[in-house]
Backbone as CSV, one residue per row, in Angstrom:
resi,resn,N_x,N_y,N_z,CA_x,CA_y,CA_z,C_x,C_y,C_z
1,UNK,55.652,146.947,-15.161,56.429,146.922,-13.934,55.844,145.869,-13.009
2,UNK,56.524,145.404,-12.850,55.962,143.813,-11.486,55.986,144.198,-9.886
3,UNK,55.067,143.778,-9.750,54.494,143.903,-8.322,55.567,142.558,-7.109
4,UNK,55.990,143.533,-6.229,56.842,142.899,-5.575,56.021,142.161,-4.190
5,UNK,56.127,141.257,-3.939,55.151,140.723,-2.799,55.982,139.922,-1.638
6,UNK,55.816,140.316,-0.298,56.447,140.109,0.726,56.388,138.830,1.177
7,UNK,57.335,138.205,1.786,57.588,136.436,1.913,57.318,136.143,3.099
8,UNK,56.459,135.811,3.135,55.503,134.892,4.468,56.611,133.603,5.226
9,UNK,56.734,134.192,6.245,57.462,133.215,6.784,56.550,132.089,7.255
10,UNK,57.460,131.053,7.000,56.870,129.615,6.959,56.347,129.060,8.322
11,UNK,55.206,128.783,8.788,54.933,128.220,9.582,54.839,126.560,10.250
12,UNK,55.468,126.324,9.134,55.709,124.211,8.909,56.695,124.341,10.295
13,UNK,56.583,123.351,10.965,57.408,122.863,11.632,58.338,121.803,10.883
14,UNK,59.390,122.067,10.634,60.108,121.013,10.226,61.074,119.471,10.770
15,UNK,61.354,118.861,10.065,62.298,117.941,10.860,63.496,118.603,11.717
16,UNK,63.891,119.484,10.986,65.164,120.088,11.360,65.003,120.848,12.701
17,UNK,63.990,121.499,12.595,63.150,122.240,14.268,63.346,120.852,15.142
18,UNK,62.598,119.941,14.706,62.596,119.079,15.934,63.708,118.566,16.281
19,UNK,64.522,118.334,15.578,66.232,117.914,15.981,66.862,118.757,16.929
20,UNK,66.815,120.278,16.115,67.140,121.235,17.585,66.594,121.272,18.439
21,UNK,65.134,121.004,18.323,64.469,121.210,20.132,64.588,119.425,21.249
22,UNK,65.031,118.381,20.145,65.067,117.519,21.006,66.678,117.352,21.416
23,UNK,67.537,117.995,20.916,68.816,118.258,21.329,68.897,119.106,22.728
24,UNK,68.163,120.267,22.707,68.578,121.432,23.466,67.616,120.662,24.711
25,UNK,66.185,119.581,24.430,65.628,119.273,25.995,66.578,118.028,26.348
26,UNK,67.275,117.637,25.674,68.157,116.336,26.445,69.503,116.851,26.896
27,UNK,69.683,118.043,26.734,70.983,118.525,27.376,70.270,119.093,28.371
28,UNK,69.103,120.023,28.618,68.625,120.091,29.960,68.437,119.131,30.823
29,UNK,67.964,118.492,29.913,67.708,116.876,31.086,68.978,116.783,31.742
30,UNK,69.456,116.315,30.941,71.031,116.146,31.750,71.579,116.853,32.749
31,UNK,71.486,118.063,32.293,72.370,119.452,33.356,71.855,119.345,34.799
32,UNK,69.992,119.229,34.179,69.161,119.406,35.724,69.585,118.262,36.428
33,UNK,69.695,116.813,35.563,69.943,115.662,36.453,71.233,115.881,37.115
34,UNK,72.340,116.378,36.557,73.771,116.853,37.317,73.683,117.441,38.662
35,UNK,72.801,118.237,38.704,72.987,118.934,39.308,71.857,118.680,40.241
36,UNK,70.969,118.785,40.379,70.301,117.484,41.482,71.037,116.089,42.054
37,UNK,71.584,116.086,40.933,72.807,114.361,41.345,73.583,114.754,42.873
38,UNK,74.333,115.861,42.358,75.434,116.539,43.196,74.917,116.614,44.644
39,UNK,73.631,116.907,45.176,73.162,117.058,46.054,72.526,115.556,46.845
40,UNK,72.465,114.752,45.984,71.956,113.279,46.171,72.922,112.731,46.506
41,UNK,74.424,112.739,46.369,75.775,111.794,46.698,76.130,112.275,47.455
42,UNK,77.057,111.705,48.844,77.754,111.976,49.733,79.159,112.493,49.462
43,UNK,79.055,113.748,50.328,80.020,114.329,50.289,81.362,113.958,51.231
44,UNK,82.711,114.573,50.367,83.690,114.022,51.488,83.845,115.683,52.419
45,UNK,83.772,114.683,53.623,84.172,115.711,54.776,85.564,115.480,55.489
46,UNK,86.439,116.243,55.639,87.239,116.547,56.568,87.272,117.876,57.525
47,UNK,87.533,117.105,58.731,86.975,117.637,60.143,88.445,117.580,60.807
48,UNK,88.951,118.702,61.200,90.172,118.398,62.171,89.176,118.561,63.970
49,UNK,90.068,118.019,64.469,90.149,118.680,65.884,89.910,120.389,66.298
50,UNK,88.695,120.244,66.648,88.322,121.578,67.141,87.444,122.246,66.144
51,UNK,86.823,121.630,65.158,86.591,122.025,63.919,85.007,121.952,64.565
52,UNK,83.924,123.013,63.935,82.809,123.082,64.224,82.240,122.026,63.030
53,UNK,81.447,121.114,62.999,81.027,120.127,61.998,80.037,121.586,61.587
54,UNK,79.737,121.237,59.905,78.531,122.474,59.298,77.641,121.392,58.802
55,UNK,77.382,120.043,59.252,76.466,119.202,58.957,76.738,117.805,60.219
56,UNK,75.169,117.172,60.214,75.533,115.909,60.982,76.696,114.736,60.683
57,UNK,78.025,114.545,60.654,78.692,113.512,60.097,78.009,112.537,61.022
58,UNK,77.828,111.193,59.733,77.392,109.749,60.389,78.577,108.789,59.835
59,UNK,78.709,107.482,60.328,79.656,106.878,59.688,78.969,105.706,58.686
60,UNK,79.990,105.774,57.714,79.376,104.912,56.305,79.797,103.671,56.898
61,UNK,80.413,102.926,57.494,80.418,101.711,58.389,81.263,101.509,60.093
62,UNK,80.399,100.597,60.198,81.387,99.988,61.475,82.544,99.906,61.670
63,UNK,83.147,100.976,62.514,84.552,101.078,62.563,84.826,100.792,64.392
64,UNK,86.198,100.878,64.533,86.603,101.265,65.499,87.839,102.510,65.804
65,UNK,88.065,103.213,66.386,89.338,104.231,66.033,89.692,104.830,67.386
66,UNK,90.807,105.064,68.106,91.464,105.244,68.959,91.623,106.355,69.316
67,UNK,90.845,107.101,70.317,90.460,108.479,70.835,90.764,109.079,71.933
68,UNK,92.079,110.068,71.126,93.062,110.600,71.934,92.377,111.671,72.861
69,UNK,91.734,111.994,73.208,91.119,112.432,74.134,90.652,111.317,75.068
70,UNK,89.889,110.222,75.193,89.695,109.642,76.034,90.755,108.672,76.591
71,UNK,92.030,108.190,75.979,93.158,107.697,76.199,94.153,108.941,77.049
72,UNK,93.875,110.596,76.506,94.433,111.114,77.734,94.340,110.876,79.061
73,UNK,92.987,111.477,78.964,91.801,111.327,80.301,92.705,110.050,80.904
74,UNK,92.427,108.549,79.985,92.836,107.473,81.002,94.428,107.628,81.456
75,UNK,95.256,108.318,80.895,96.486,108.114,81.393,96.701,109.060,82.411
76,UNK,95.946,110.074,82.161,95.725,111.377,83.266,95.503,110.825,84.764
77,UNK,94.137,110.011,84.870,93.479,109.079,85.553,94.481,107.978,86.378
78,UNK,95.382,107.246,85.542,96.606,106.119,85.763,97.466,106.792,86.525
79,UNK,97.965,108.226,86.096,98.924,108.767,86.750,98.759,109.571,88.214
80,UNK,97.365,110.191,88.029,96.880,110.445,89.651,96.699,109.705,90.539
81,UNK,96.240,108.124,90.134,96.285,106.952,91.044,97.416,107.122,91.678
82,UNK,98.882,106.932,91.240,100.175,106.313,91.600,100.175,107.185,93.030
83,UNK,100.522,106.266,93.648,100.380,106.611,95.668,102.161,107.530,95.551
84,UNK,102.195,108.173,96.342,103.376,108.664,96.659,104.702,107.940,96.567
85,UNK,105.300,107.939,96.024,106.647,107.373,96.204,108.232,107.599,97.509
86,UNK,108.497,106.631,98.485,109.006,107.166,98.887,110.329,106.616,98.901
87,UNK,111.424,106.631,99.402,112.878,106.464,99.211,113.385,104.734,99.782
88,UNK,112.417,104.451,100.754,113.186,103.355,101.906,113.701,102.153,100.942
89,UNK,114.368,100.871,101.337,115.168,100.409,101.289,115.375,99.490,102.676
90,UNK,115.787,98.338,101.878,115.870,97.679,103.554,117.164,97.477,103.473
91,UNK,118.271,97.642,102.574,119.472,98.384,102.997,119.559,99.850,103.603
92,UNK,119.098,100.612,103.513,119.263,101.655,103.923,118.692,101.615,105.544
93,UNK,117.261,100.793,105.715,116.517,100.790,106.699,117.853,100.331,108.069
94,UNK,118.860,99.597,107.110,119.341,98.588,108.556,120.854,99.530,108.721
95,UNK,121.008,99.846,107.716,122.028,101.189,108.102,121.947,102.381,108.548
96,UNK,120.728,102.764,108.913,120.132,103.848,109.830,119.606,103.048,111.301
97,UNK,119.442,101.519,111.293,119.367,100.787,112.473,120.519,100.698,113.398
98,UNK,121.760,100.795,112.368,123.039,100.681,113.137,123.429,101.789,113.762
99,UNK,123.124,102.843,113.108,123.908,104.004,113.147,122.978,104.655,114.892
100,UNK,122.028,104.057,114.843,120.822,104.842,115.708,121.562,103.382,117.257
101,UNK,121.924,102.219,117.159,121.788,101.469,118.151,123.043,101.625,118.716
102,UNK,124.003,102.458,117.661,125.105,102.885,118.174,125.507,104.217,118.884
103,UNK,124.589,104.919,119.243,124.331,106.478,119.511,123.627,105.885,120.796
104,UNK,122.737,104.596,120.890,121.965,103.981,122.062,122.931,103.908,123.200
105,UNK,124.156,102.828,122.277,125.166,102.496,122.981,125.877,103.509,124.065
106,UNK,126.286,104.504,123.091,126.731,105.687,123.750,126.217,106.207,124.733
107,UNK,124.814,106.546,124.628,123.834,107.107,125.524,123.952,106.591,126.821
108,UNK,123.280,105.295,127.215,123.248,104.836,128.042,124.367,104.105,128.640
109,UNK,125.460,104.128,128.331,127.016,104.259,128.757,127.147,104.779,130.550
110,UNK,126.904,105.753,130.569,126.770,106.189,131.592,126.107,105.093,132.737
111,UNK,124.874,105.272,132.654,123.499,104.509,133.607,124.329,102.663,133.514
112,UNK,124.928,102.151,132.495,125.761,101.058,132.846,127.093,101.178,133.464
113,UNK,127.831,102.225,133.737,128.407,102.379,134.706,127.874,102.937,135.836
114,UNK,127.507,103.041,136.407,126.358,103.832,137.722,125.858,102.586,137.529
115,UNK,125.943,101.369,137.526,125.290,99.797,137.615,126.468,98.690,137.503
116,UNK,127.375,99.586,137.822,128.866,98.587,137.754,129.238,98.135,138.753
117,UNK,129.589,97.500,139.292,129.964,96.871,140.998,130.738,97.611,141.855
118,UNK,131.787,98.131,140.755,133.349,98.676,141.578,132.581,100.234,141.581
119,UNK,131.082,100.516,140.814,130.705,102.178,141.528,130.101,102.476,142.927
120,UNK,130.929,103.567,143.334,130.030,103.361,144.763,128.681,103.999,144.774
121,UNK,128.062,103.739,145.931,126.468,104.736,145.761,126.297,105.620,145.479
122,UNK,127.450,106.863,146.171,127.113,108.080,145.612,127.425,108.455,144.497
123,UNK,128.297,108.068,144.052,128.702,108.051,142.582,127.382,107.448,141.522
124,UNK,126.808,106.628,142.231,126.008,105.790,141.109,124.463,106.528,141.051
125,UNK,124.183,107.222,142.365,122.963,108.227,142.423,123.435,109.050,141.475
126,UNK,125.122,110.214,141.468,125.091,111.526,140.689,125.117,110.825,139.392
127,UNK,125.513,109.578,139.109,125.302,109.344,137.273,124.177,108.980,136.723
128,UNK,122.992,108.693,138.097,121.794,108.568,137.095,121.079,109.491,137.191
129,UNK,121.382,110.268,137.849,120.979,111.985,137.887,121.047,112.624,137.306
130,UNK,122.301,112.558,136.243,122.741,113.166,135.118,122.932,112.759,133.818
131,UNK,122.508,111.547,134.426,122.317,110.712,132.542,121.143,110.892,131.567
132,UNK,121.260,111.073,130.533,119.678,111.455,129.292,119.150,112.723,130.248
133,UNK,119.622,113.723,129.921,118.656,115.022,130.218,117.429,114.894,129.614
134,UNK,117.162,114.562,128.907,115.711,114.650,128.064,114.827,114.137,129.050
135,UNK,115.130,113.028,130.371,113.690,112.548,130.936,113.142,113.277,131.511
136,UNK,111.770,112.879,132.144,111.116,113.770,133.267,110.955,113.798,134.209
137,UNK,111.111,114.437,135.099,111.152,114.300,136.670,111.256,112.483,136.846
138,UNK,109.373,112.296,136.550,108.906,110.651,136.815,110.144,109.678,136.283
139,UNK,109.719,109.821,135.462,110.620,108.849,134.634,112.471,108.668,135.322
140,UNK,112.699,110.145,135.782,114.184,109.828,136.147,114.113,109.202,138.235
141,UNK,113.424,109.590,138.746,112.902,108.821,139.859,112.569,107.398,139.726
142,UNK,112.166,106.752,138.648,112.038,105.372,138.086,113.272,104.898,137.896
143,UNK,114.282,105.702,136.978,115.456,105.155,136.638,116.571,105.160,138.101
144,UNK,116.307,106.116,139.105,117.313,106.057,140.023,116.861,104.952,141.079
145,UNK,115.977,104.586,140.654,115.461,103.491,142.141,115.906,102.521,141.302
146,UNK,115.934,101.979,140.001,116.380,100.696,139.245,117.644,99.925,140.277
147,UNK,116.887,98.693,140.273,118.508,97.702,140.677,118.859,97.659,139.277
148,UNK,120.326,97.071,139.423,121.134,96.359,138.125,120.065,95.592,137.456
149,UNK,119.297,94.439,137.839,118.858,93.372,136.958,117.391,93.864,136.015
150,UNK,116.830,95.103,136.677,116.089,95.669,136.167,116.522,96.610,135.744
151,UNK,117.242,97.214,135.325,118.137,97.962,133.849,118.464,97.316,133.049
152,UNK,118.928,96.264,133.466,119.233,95.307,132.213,118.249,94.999,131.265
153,UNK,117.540,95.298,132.327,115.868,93.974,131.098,115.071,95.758,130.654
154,UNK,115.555,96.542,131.378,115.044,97.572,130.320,115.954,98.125,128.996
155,UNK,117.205,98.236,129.657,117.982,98.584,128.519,117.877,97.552,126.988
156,UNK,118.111,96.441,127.237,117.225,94.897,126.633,116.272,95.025,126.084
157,UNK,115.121,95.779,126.218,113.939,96.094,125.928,114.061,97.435,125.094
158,UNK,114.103,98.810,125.721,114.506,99.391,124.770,115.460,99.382,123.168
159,UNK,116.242,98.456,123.142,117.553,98.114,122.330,116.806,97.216,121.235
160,UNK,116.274,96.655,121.955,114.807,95.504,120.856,113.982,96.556,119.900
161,UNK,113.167,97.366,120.884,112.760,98.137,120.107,112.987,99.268,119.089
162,UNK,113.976,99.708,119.258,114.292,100.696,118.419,115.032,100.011,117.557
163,UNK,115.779,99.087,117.448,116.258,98.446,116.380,115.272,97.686,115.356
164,UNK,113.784,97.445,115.922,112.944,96.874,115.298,112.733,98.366,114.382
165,UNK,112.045,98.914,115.579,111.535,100.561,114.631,112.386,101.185,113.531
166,UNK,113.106,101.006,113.474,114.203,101.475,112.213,114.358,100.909,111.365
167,UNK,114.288,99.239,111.671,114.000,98.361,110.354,113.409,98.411,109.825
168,UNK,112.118,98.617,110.146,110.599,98.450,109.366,110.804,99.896,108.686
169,UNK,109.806,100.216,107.425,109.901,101.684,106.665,109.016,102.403,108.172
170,UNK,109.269,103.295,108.405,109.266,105.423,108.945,110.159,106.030,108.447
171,UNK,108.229,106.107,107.610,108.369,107.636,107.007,108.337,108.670,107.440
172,UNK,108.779,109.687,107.114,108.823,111.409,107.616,107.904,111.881,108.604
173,UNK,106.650,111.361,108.013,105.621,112.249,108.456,104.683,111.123,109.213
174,UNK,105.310,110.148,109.700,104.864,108.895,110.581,106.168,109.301,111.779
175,UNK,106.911,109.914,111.855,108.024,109.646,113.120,107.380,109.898,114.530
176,UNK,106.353,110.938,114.835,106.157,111.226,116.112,104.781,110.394,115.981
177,UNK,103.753,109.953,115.372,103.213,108.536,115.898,103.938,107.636,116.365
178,UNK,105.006,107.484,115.951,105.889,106.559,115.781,106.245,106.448,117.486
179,UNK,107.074,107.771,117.724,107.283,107.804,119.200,106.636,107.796,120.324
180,UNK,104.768,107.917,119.821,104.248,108.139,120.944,103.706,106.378,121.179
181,UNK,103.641,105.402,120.316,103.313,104.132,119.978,104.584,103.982,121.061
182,UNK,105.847,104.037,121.378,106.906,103.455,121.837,106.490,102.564,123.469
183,UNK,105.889,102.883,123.809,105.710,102.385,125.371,104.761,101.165,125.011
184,UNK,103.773,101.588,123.951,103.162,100.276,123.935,103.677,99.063,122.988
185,UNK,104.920,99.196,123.056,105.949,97.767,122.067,106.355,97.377,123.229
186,UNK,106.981,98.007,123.979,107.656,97.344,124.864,107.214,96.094,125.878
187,UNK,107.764,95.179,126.168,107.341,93.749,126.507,108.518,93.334,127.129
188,UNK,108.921,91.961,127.806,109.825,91.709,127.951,109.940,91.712,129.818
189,UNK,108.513,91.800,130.217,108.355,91.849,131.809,108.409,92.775,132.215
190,UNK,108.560,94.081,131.771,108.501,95.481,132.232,107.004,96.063,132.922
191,UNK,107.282,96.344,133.926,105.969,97.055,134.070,105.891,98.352,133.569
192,UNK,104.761,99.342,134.218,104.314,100.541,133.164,105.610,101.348,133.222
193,UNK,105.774,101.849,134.405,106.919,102.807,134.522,108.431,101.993,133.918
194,UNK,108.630,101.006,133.501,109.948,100.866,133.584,109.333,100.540,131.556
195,UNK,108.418,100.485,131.540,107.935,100.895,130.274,108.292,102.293,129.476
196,UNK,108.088,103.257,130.194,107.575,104.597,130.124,108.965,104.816,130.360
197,UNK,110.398,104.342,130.960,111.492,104.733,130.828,112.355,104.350,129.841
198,UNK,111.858,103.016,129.295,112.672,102.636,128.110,112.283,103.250,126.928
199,UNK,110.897,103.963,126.584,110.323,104.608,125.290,110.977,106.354,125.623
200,UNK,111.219,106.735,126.900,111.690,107.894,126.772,113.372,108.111,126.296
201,UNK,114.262,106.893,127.136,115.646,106.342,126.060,115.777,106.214,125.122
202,UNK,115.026,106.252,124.296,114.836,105.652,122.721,114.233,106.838,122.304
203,UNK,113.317,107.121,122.401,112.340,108.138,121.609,113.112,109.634,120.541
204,UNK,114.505,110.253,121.379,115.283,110.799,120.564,115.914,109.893,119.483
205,UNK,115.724,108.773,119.703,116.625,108.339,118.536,115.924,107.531,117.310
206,UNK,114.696,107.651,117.644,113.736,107.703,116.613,113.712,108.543,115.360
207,UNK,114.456,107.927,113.857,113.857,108.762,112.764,113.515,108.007,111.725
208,UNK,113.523,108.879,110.642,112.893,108.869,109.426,113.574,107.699,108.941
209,UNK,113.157,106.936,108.014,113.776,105.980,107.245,113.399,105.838,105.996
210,UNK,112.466,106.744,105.837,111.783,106.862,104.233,111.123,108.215,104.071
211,UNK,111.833,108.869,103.036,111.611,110.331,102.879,110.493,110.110,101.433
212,UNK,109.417,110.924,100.805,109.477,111.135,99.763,110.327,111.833,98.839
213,UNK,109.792,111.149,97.615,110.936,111.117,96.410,110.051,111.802,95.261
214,UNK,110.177,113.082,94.956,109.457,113.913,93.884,109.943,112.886,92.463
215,UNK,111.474,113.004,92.227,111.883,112.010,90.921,111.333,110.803,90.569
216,UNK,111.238,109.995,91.685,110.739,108.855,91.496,109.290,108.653,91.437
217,UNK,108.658,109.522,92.333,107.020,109.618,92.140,106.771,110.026,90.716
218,UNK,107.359,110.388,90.151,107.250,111.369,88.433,107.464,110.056,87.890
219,UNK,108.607,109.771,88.081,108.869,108.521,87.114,107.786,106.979,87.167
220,UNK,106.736,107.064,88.259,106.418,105.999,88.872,104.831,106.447,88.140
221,UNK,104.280,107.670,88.115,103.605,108.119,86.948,103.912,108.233,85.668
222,UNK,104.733,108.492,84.935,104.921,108.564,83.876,104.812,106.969,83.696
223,UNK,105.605,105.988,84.383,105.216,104.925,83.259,103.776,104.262,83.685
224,UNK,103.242,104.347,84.663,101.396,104.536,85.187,100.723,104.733,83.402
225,UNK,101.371,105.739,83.383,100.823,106.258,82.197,101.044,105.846,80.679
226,UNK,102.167,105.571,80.616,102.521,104.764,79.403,102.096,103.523,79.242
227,UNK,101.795,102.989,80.553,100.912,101.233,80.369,99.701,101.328,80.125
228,UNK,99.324,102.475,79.671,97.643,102.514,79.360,97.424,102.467,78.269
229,UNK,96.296,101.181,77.556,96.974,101.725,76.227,95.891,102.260,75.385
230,UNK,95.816,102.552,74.385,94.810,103.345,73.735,93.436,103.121,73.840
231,UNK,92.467,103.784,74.031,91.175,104.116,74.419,90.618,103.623,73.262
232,UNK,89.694,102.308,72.555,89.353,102.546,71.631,87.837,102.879,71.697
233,UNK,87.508,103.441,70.820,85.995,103.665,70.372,85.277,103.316,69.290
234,UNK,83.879,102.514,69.502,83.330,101.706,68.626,82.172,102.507,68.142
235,UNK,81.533,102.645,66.365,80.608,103.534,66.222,79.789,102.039,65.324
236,UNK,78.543,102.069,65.269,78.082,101.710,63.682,77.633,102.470,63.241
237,UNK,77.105,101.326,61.368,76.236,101.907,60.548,75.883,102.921,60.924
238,UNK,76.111,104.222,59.830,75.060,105.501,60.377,74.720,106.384,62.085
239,UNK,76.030,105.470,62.639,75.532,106.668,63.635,76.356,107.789,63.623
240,UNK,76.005,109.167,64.544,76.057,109.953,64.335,77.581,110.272,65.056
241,UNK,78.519,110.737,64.448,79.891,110.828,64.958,80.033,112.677,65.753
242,UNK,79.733,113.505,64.499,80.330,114.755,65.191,78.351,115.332,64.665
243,UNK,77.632,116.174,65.404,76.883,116.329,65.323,76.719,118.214,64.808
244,UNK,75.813,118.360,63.890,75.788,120.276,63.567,75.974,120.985,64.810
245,UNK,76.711,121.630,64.406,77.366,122.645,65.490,78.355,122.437,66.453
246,UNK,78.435,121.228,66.635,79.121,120.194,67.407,80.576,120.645,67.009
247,UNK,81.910,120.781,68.348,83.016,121.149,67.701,83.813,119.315,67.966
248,UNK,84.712,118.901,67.074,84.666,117.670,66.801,85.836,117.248,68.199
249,UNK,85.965,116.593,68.797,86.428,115.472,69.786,87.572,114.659,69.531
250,UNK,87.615,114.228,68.561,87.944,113.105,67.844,89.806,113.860,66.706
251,UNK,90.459,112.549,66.121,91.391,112.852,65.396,90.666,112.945,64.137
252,UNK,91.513,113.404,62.985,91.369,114.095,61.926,90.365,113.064,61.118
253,UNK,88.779,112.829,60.442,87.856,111.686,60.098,88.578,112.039,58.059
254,UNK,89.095,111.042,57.700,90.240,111.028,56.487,89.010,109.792,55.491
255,UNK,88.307,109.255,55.772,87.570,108.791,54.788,86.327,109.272,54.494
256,UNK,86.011,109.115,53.766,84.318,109.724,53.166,83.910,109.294,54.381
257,UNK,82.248,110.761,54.410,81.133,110.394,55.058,80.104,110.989,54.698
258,UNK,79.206,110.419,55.310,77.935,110.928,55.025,77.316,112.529,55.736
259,UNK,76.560,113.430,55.367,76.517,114.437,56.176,74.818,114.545,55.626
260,UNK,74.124,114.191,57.012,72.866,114.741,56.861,71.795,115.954,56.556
């Protein structure tokens, strides 16, 4: 009967061992290099508006790009400048000149008859007694002592002025400077009081000649604002655009970058 004897496994290293073990370390090589690689190349980032960056973005070159936030700001800026807008017109100015020198006319109608030849005295005292209620005591004691030739050169004087004042723009909220300035236009050889009677003749008929205009002030901003034109912004090499943690500023960044 034969003796059976157990088979010693071989301890040779063979060729064939080394083929598999230099196969299986060059596919590690590889994998590890992959994957270390991945972390070595720049990644693409996209960042919208409002977006918290989760790394430093820098820029891979010198650009320039147009930043709608700071182009608001400037049109924001353009449009608060624009001064008030108001209505006047120097057609309009001289058709509110007429309309006002013709109401003058009317007015003082009276006080040129009470200065007419064929009026008699007493007649010509009760019409300047009762002419322009608006004056004051003074002022109508000035007007009843007037000869003819000194009414004339006031009425003359007043008639100058308020036809000037209506031409020129008054605005709304300039009218009662406007009226209290009246005594000191007047010229024309008048002294104070016959001054002080021609600005009180006139002074009701002092108005506005330029109102503001909400439509047109809008419209006078809006295009303020449309002539502004885009804000640009310059970065280089590597600098730092949206920073960690940083929520981004800027429009949507659509090409590769770098993230530190």
């Amino acid at each position: 009967m034969l003796t059976e004897r157990a088979t010693a496994p071989s301890s040779t290293f063979t060729r064939r061992d080394f083929v598999r073990l230099a196969v299986g370390a060059a596919i590690l090589v590889v994998a590890m290099t992959a994957i270390f690689a991945l972390d070595l190349l720049p990644r693409r980032l996209v960042i919208e508006v409002g977006d918290v960056a989760s790394a430093d973005i820098v820029a891979p070159r010198a650009q320039s790009y147009p930043s709608d936030i700071l182009t608001a700001e400037a049109r924001d800026k353009a449009s608060r400048d624009v001064d008030l807008v108001y209505d006047y017109s120097t057609e309009k100015a001289t058709q509110i000149a007429q309309v006002q020198l013709a109401k003058f006319e009317r007015q003082v109608r009276p006080i040129d008859m009470a200065f007419d030849e064929a009026t008699k005295p007493d007649e010509r005292k009760s019409l300047l007694e009762s002419a322009l209620p608006g004056l004051t005591d003074q002022v109508r004691i000035t007007l009843v002592g007037l000869t003819k030739e000194r009414w004339v050169a006031v009425r003359a004087e007043a008639s100058r002025v308020l036809d000037l004042t209506e031409r020129r723009e008054l605005r709304d909220t300039a009218v009662e400077p406007a009226k209290v300035a009246l005594t000191g236009q007047m010229a024309g050889g008048l002294n104070e009081a016959e001054r002080t009677l021609a600005a009180q003749v006139i002074s009701p008929l002092v108005v506005a000649n330029s109102s503001y205009s909400n439509d047109q002030t809008n419209l006078a901003r809006q295009d303020a604002a449309r002539a502004v034109a885009p804000v640009m912004v310059d970065y280089a090499v590597n600098e730092t655009i949206v920073r960690h943690g940083e929520r981004s500023r800027r429009s949507p960044w659509r090409p590769s970058m770098s993230s530190a």
